[in-house]
Each structure stands twice: as C-alpha cells, then as structure tokens.
C-alpha positions in Angstrom: 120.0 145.7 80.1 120.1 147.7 83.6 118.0 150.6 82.1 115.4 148.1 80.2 115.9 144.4 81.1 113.5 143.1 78.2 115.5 144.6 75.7 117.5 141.3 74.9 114.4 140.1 73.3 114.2 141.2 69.8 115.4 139.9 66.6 116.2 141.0 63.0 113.8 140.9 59.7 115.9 137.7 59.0 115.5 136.4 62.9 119.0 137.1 64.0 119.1 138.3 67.6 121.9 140.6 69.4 123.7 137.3 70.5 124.3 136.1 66.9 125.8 139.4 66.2 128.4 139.4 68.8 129.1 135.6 68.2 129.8 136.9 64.4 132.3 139.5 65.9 134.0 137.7 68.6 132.6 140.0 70.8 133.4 138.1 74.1 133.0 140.1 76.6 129.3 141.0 75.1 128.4 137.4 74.6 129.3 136.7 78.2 127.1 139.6 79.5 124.2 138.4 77.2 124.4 134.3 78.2 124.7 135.9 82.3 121.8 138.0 81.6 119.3 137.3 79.1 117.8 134.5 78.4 118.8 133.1 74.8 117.8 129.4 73.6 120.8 127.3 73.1 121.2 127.1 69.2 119.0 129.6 68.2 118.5 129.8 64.1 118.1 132.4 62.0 115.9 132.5 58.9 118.8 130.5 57.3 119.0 128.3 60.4 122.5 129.6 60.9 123.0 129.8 65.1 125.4 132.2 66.8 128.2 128.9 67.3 127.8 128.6 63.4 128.7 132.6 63.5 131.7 132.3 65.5 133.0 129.3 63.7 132.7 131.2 60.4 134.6 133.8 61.9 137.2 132.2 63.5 136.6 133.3 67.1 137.2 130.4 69.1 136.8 131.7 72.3 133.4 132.4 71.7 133.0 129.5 70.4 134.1 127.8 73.5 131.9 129.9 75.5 129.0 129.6 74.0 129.4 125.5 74.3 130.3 125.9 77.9 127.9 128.3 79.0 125.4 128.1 76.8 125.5 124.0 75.9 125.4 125.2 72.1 124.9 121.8 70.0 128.5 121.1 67.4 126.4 118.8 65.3 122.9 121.8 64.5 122.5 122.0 60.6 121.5 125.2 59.0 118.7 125.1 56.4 120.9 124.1 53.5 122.2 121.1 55.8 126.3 122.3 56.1 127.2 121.6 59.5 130.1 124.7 61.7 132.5 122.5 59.9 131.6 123.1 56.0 130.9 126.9 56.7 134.5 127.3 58.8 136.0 125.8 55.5 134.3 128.1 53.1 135.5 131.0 55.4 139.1 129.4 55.3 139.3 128.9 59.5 141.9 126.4 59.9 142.2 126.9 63.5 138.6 126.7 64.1 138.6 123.4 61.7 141.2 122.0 63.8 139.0 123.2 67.6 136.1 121.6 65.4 137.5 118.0 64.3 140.1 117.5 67.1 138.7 119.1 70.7 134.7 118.0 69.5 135.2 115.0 67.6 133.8 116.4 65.0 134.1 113.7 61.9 135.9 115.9 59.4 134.6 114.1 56.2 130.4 114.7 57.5 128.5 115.2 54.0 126.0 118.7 54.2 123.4 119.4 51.8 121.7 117.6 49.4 124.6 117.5 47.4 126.9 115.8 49.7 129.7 117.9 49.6 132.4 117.8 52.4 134.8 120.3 54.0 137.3 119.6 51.1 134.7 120.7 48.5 133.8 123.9 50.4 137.0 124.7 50.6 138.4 123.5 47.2 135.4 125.3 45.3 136.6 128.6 47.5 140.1 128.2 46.4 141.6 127.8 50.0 144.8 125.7 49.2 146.0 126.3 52.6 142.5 124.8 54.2 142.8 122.0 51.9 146.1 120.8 53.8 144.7 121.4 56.7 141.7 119.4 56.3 143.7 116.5 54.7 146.0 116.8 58.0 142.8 116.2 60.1 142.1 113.0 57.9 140.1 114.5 55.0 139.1 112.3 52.0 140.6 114.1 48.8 139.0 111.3 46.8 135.4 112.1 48.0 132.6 112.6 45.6 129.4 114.5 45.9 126.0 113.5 44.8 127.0 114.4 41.5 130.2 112.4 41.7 132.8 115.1 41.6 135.5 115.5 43.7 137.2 118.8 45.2 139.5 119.2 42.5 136.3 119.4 40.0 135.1 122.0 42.5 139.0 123.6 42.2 138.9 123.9 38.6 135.8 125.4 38.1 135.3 127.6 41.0 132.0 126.3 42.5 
C-alpha cells in the first residue's frame, strides 16, 4: 500500500477482494489497515454474494466482525445469493459464540428463514450434525418444531444428513 497505493483494488476470478480474505482469517490487524486505507464498499459480495462480515462470522472471528460493523457500517441483515443470512452460515460452521454476538448484541431474530427452502439456523445446523449448536440455538430461542418449505423439521435434516 505505501509502495503502490492502488493495489487494494483487485479481486479474485470469483470477485473476492483482499478484505474478504483477511475477514475469512481473522486477520485483524490487516483488516484494520485495509478499512484505514483503502477504499472497500461496505458489504461487498462475491460471485456467491458472500461479503467479508459473512466471512468472519463463518469463521468465528468476532472481533473482526465487530470491526467491520464499526468501521466499516457492514449490514447484519445482507443475503448471499442462495438467501442464508451471517446467522445460517455461522450455524453450518458450528460458531456458537458468533450465534450468540449475532442474535443477542444485533438483534438478530434467531428463527429468520434463508433460501427458497425456508430452512432456519436449527436446520443448518441439525443437517451438519452440530448437537452442541443445536442447544445453543434453542438457548437463544430457536423453534425446534420449525418446518421448511417442504415441511420437515431439523430432526428430518438430523437423520438424514442434509
């Protein structure tokens, strides 16, 4: 950045850019040099609409996280293309603590639907086998009951693995 100042301003064949990859790491200190110095778009998508506050969520790196809604005014409530939400992909990664940042500091309503098929954080979770994700969701207020588009519920998604 000192040497070439431009050289922020590139992006993958699938439109992910160098913020997105230190979001994905938890690469603080780099994500704070990159929001000071470049200058990103707030929510920025890649080809699957994922943004870098999607990537840290996935990946558990809440301080990221937090900076990137600070600093950056990154939007909790951005869809990727498929329509799941921080929330459903922080439960198929098995992020508790980042479920928990998520429904209780954002206000994040913990049974939102994503995708066409209507599936919710429990489902995610439930079709990746995460038992101990399940509790916590049902801690935040989950609805273990909920049916999808198709009208199963997580424990459909338990038993057969998707």
């Amino acid at each position: 950045l000192e040497v070439s100042p431009g050289v922020w301003d590139t992006q993958s064949k699938i439109s992910r850019t160098p913020l997105h990859t230190a979001a994905l790491h938890g690469c603080l200190e780099v994500v704070e040099i990159l929001l000071r110095r470049c200058q990103y778009v707030p929510d920025a998508r890649d080809s699957c609409g994922v943004t870098p506050f999607m990537d840290a969520m996935q990946n558990g790196h809440i301080d990221t996280a937090k900076l990137l809604l600070e600093k950056h005014k990154a939007n909790v409530a951005v869809a990727d293309k498929l329509g799941a939400l921080s929330l459903h992909r922080a439960s198929v990664t098995a992020q508790d603590v980042a479920l928990c940042f998520l429904v209780r500091g954002q206000g994040v309503d913990v049974n939102q639907r994503a995708t066409s098929m209507e599936l919710t954080a429990v489902h995610y979770a439930a079709k990746e086998g995460h038992a101990g994700t399940i509790q916590t969701l049902l801690v935040l207020g989950a609805d273990v009951h909920a049916k999808d588009a198709k009208g199963r519920s997580a424990l459909h998604m338990a038993c057969a693995g998707q």
